[in-house]
C-alpha positions in Angstrom: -42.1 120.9 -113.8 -43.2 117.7 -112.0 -45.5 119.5 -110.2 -47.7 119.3 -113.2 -47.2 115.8 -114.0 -47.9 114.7 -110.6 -51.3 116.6 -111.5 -51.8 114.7 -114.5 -51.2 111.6 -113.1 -53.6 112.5 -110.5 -56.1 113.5 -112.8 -55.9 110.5 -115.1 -55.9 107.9 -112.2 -59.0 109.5 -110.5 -60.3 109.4 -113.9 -59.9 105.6 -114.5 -61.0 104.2 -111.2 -64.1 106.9 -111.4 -65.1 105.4 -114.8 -64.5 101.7 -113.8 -66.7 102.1 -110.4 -69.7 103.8 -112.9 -68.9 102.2 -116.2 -69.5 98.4 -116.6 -66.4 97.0 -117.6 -64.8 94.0 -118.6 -62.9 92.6 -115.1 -59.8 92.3 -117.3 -59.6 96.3 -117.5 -60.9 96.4 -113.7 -58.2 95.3 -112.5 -55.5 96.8 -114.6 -56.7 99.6 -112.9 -56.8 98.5 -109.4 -53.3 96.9 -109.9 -51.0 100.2 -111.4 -54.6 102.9 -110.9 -54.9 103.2 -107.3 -51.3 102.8 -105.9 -50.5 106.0 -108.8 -53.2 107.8 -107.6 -52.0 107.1 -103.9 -47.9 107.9 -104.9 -49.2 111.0 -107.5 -51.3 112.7 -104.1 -48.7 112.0 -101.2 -45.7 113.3 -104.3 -47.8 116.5 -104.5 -48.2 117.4 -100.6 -45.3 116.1 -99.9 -43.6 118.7 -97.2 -41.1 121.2 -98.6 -38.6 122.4 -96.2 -38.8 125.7 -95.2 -36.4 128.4 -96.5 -34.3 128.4 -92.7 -34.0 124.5 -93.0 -32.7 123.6 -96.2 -29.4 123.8 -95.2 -29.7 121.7 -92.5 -31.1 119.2 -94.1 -28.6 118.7 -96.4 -26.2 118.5 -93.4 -28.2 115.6 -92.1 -30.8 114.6 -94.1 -31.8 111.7 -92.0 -32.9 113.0 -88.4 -36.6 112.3 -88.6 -37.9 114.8 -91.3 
């Protein structure tokens, strides 16, 4: 379910800063994009390979979430 709107946000943030580095823009709507664009694109790509326990370690980690994983 988030899966896919981690993809959309991905998509649509590649999108914008694509279009503003081809398009000639006002520098109003350049950077509203750099502002809230690139740090979604950034939080959208590390939310999507973000590492998933493996099936062995979930329990574990819910025992103690907080030893360096």
């Amino acid at each position: 379910m988030n899966r896919g709107l981690y993809i959309i946000l991905l998509a649509l943030s590649t999108i914008a800063i694509l279009a503003c580095l081809v398009i000639d823009f006002e520098a109003w709507i350049v950077y509203t994009v750099a502002i809230f664009g690139i740090p979604l694109w950034v939080l959208s790509l590390g939310l999507l390979t973000m590492a998933k326990a493996k099936p062995e370690d979930v329990e574990e980690r819910v025992k103690e979430p907080f030893t360096g994983y």
